[in-house]
C-alpha positions as CSV (number, residue, x, y, z in Angstrom):
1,X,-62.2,-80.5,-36.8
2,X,-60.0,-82.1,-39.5
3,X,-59.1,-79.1,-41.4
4,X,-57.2,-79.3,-44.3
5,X,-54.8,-75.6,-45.4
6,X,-53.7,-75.2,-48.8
7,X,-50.5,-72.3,-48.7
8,X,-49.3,-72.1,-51.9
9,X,-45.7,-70.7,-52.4
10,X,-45.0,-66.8,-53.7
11,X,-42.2,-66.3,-56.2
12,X,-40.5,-63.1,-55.9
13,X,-42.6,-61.6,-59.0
14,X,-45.9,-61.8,-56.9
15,X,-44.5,-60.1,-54.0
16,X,-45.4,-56.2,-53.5
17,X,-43.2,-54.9,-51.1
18,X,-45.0,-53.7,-47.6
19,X,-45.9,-50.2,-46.4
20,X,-43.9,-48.7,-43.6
21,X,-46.7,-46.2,-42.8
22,X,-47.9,-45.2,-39.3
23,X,-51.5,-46.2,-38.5
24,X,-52.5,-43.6,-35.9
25,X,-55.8,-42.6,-34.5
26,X,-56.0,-39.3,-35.9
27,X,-54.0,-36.6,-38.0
28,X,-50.9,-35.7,-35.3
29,X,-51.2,-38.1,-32.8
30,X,-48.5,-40.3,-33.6
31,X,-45.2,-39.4,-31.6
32,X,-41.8,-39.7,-32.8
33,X,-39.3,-42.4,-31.5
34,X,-36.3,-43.2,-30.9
35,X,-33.9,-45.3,-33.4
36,X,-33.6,-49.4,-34.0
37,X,-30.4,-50.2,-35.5
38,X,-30.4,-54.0,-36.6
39,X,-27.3,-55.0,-37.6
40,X,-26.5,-57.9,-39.9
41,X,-23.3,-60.0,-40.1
42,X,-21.8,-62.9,-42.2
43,X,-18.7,-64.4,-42.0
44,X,-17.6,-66.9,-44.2
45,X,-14.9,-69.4,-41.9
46,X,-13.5,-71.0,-45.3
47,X,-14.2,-74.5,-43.9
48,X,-15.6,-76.7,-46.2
49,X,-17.1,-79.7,-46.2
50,X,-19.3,-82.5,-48.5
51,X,-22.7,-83.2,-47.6
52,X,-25.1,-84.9,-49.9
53,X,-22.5,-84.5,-52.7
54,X,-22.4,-80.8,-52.2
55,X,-19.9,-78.6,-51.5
56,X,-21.1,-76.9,-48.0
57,X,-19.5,-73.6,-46.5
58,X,-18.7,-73.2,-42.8
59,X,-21.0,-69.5,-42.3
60,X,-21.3,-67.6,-39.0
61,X,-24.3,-65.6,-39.2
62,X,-25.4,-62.8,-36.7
63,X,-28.0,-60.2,-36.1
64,X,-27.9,-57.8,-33.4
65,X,-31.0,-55.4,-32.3
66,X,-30.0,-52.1,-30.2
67,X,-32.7,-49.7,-29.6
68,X,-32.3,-46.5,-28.1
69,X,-33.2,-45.4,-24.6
70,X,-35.7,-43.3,-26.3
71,X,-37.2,-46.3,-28.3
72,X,-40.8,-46.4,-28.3
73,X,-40.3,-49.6,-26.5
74,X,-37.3,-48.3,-24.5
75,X,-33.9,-49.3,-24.5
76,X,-33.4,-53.3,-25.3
77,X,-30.4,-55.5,-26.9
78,X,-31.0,-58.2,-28.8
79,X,-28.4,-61.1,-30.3
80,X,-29.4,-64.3,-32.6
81,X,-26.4,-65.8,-33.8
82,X,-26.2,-68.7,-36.8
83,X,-23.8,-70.9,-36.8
84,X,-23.8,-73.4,-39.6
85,X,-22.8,-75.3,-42.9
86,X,-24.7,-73.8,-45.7
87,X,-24.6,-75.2,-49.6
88,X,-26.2,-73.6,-53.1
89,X,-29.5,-75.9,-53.4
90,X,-32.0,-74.8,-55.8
91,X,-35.5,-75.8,-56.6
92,X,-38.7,-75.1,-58.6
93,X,-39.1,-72.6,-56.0
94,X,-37.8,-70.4,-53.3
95,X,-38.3,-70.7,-49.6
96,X,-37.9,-68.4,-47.7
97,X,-38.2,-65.9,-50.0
98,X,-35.5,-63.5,-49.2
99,X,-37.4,-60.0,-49.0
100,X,-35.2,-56.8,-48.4
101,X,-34.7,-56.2,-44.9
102,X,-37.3,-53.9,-42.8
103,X,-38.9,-53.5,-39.8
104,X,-40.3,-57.0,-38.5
105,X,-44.1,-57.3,-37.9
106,X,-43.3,-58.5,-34.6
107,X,-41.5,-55.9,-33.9
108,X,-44.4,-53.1,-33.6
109,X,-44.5,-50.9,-30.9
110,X,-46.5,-51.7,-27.7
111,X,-47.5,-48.0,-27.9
112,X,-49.7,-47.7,-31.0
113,X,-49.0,-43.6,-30.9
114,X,-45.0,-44.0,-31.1
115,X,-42.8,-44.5,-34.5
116,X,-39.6,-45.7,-33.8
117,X,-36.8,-44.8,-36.9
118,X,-35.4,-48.8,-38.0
119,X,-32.2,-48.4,-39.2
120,X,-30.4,-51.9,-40.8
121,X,-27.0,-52.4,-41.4
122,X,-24.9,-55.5,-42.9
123,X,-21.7,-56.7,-44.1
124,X,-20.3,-60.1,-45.4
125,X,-21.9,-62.9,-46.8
126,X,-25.7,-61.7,-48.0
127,X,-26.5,-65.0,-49.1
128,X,-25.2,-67.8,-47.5
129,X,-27.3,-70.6,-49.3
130,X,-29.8,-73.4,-47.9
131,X,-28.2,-74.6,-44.2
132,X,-28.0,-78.2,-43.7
133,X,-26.6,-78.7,-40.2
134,X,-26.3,-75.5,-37.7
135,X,-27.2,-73.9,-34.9
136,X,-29.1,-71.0,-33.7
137,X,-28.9,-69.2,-30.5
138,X,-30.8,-66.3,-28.8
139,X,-29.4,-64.5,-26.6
140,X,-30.5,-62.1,-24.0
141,X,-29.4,-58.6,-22.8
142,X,-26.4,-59.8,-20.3
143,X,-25.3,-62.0,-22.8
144,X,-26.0,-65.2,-21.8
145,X,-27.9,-68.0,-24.1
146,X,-31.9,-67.7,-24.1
147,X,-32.6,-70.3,-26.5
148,X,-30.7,-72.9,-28.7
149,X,-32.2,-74.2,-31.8
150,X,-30.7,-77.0,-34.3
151,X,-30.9,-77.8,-37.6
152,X,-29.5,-81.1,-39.1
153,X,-31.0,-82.5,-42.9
154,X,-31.4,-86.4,-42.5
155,X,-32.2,-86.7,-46.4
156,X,-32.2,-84.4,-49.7
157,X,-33.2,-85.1,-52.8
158,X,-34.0,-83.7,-56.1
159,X,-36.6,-86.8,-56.7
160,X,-40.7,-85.3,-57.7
161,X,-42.3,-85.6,-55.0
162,X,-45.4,-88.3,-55.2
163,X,-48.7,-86.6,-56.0
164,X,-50.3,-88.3,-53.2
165,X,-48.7,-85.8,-50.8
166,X,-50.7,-82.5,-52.3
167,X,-54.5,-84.8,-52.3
168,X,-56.6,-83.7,-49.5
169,X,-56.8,-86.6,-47.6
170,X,-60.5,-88.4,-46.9
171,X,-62.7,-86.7,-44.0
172,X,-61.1,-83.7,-44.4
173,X,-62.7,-80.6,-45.1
């Protein structure tokens, strides 16, 4: 079809923060839940390292889901663990924006009449910078690796970026 998408970025001024509110069918008919605890995790290693003329930080990164066998869901365990060297790069803008911790969209309940209670916790690092090299692994309820993901920057530069790359290129609609 050659189809061209124009995103432009948010800054954290032109974010409104979302609504946790039930949607439910009629007045009463959504039932109560159990609890999702998601629990956050940063520890710093104090390794250190220089990567593009930065000083990068050795960060171990994990978040663990636990619902409860009254979930609307049911009972489930979830692990993601990052494991990487992180540095303080900054830019015109932000990305990802970091947005305060709540209940992923993803994470809705297959029963559209069920509220589950999210509960987040954390400790440690909060914000551990822009990774350059890392690792992310999933894991699954008996603990072994689901899913392995890395992350390693070949170039960074602070250059402008040439105009041509935001021009909608011909035959594209």
């Amino acid at each position: 079809k050659r189809l061209y998408v124009v995103e432009p970025m948010q800054t954290t001024s032109e974010l409104t923060p979302r609504s946790e509110t039930p949607v439910s069918q009629s007045p009463g008919s959504t039932r109560r839940g159990g609890t999702v605890t998601m629990t956050y995790t940063g520890r710093d290693t104090g390794e250190r390292k220089t990567l593009f003329g930065l000083q990068a930080r050795h960060i171990i990164t994990t978040m663990e889901m636990v619902s409860s066998p009254d979930s609307c869901n049911g009972p489930s365990h979830m692990k993601m663990e990052y494991d990487g060297w992180y540095v303080d790069f900054s830019a015109d803008f932000n990305c990802p924006i970091k947005l305060p911790p709540q209940r992923p969209d993803n994470m809705r309940s297959q029963k559209p009449d069920c509220l589950d209670r999210y509960v987040t916790k954390g400790n440690g690092v909060s914000d551990p910078g822009f990774m350059l090299e890392g690792t992310m692994k999933m894991y699954g309820p008996d603990g072994s690796v689901q899913m392995s993901q890395t992350t390693e920057t070949l170039e960074l530069s602070r250059a402008p970026l040439d105009q041509a790359f935001f021009e909608i290129p011909s035959g594209y609609a």
